[in-house]
C-alpha positions as semicolon CSV with decimal commas, in nm:
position;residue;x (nm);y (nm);z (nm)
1;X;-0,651;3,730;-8,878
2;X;-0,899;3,564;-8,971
3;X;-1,235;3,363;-8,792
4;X;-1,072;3,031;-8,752
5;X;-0,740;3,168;-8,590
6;X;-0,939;3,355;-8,340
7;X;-1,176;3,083;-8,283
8;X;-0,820;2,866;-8,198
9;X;-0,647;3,191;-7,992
10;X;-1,036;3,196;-7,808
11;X;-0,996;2,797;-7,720
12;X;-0,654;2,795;-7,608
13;X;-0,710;3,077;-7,346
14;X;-1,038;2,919;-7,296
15;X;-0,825;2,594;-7,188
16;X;-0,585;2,794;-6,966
17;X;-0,868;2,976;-6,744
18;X;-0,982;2,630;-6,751
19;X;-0,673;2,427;-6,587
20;X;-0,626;2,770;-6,338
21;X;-0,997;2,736;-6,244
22;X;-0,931;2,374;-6,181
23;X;-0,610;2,450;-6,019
24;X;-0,723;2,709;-5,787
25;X;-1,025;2,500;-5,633
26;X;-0,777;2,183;-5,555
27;X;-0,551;2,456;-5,380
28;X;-0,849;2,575;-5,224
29;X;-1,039;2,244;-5,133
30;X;-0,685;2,073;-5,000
31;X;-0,587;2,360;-4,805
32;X;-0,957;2,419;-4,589
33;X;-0,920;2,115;-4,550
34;X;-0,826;1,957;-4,158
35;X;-0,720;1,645;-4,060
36;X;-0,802;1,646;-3,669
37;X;-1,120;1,803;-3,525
38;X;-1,092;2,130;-3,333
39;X;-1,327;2,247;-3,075
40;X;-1,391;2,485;-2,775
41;X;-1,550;2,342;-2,442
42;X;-1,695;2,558;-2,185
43;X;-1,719;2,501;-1,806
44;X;-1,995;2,604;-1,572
45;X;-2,082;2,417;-1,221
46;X;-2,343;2,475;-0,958
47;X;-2,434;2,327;-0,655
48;X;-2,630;2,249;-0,370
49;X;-2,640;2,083;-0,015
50;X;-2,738;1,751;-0,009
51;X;-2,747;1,597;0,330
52;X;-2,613;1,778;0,653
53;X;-2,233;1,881;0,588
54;X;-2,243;1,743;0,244
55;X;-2,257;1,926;-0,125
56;X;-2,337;1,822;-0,477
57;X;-2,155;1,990;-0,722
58;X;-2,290;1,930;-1,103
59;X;-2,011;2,045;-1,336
60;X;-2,163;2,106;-1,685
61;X;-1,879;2,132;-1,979
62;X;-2,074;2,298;-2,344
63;X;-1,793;2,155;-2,617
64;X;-1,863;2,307;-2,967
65;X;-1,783;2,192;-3,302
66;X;-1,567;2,479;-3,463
67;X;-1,368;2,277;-3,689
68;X;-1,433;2,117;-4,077
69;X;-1,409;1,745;-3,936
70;X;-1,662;1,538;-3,731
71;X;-1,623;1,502;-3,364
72;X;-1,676;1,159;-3,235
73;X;-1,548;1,058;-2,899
74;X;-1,647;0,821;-2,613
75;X;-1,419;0,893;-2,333
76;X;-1,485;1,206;-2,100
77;X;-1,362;1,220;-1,769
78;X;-1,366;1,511;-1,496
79;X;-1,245;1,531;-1,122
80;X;-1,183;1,748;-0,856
81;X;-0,934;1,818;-0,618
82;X;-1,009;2,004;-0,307
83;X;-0,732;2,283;-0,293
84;X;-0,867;2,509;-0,005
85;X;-0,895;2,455;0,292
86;X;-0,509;2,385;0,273
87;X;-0,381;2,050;0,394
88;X;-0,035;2,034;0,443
89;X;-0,004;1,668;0,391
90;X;-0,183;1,654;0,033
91;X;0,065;1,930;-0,059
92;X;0,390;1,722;0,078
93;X;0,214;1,472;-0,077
94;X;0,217;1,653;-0,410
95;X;0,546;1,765;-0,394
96;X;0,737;1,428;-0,344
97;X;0,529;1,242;-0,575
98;X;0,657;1,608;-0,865
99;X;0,993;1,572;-0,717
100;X;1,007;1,125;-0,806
101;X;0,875;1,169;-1,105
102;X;1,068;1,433;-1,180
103;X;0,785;1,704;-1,320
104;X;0,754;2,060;-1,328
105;X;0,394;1,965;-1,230
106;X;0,223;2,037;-0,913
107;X;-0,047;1,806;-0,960
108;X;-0,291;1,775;-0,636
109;X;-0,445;1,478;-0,473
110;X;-0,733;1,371;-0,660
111;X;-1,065;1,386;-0,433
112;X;-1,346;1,259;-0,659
113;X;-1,361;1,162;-1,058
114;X;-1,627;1,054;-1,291
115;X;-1,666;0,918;-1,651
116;X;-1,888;1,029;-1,870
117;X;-2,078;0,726;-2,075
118;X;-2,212;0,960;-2,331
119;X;-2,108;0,944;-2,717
120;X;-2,036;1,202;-2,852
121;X;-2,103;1,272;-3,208
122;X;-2,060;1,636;-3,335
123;X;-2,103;1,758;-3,669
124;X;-1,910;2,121;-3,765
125;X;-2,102;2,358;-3,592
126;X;-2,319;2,169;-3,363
127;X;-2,257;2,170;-3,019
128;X;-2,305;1,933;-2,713
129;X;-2,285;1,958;-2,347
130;X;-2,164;1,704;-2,061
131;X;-2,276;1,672;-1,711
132;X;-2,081;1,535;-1,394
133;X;-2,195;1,493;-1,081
134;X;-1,998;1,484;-0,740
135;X;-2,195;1,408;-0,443
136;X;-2,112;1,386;-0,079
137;X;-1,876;1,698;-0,107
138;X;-1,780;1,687;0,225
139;X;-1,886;2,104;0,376
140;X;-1,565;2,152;0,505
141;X;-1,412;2,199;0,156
142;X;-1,395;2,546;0,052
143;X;-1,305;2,532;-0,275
144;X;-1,195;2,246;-0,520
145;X;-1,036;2,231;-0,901
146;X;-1,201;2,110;-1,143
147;X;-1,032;1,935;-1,420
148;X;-1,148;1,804;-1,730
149;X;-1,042;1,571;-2,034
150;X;-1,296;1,508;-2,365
151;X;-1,084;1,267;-2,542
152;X;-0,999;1,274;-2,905
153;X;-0,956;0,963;-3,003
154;X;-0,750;1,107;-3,356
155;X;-0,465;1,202;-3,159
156;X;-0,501;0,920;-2,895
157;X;-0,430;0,672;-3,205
158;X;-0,094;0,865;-3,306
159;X;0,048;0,875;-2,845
160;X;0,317;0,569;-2,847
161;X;0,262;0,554;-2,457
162;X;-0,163;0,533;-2,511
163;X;-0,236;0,811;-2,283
164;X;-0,549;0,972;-2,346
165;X;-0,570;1,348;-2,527
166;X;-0,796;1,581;-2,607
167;X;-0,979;1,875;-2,489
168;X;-0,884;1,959;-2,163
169;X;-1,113;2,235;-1,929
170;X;-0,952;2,325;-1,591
171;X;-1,168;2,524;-1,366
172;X;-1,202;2,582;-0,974
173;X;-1,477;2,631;-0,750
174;X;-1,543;2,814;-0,470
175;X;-1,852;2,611;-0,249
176;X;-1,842;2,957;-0,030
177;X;-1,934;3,220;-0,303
178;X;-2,088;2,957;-0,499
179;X;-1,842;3,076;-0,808
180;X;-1,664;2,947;-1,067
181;X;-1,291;3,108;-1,180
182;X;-1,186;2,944;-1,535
């Protein structure tokens, strides 16, 4: 064998390692890479009495950036439903309104809601928290749910009937042992 045939045998497997290098990191790049952002939101709430026989409840949702893609959404909304003491028309109420629209859904009576008018920008690993307010809770509610929605607007495009979706925390709390069960 002699220098120039090994030189050409060296250059030829020096081309192969080459394409499989090349190969391997488009594999690679295409496959960490994610089309819709992913993150995890936290709930926490506190509150305090405001006037006589009223509350204010602050609900405080920490969303995190644990995806590859940028977060960026304007649309947060949260609201609470008061679920104890019982009312036995809010849950007839409920239950006709499941049973017309023909859901497996027990979805309760809506007591308060507010929209958040913070932007959110989040960059992979950064993190961001929301703050909602109900005031004049009235004292006779024992406990309440707490639900909420941090739209993403990537999968909001792609919904035929233009609902909103996203990141969805549910939550109650309980005014009498000032706790929160997620």
């Amino acid at each position: 064998m002699t220098l120039e045939s090994a030189t050409a045998i060296a250059d030829f497997f020096q081309s192969i390692l080459t394409i499989a290098a090349i190969v391997a990191g488009l594999y690679w790049f295409f496959k960490q890479r994610q089309r819709y952002p992913r993150a995890n939101a936290e709930l926490s709430a506190s509150h305090c009495t405001l006037r006589e026989k009223t509350y204010l409840l602050s609900v405080r949702v920490r969303i995190s950036n644990i995806g590859q893609v940028r977060i960026r959404s304007s649309y947060a909304r949260a609201s609470i439903s008061v679920i104890l003491p019982f009312q036995s028309q809010l849950f007839e109420q409920a239950l006709a309104k499941r049973k017309e629209e023909k859901s497996g859904l027990l979805i309760w009576n809506e007591y308060k809601a507010r929209e958040s008018g913070k932007e959110l920008f989040l960059e992979p690993g950064e993190t961001d928290q929301l703050q909602f307010d109900f005031e004049d809770i009235e004292e006779a509610a024992q406990r309440v749910g707490i639900y909420v929605l941090i739209e993403n607007p990537s999968l909001t495009k792609t919904n035929v009937l233009a609902e909103k979706h996203g990141w969805k925390v549910l939550g109650e709390y309980d005014f009498t042992q000032s706790r929160l069960y997620c």
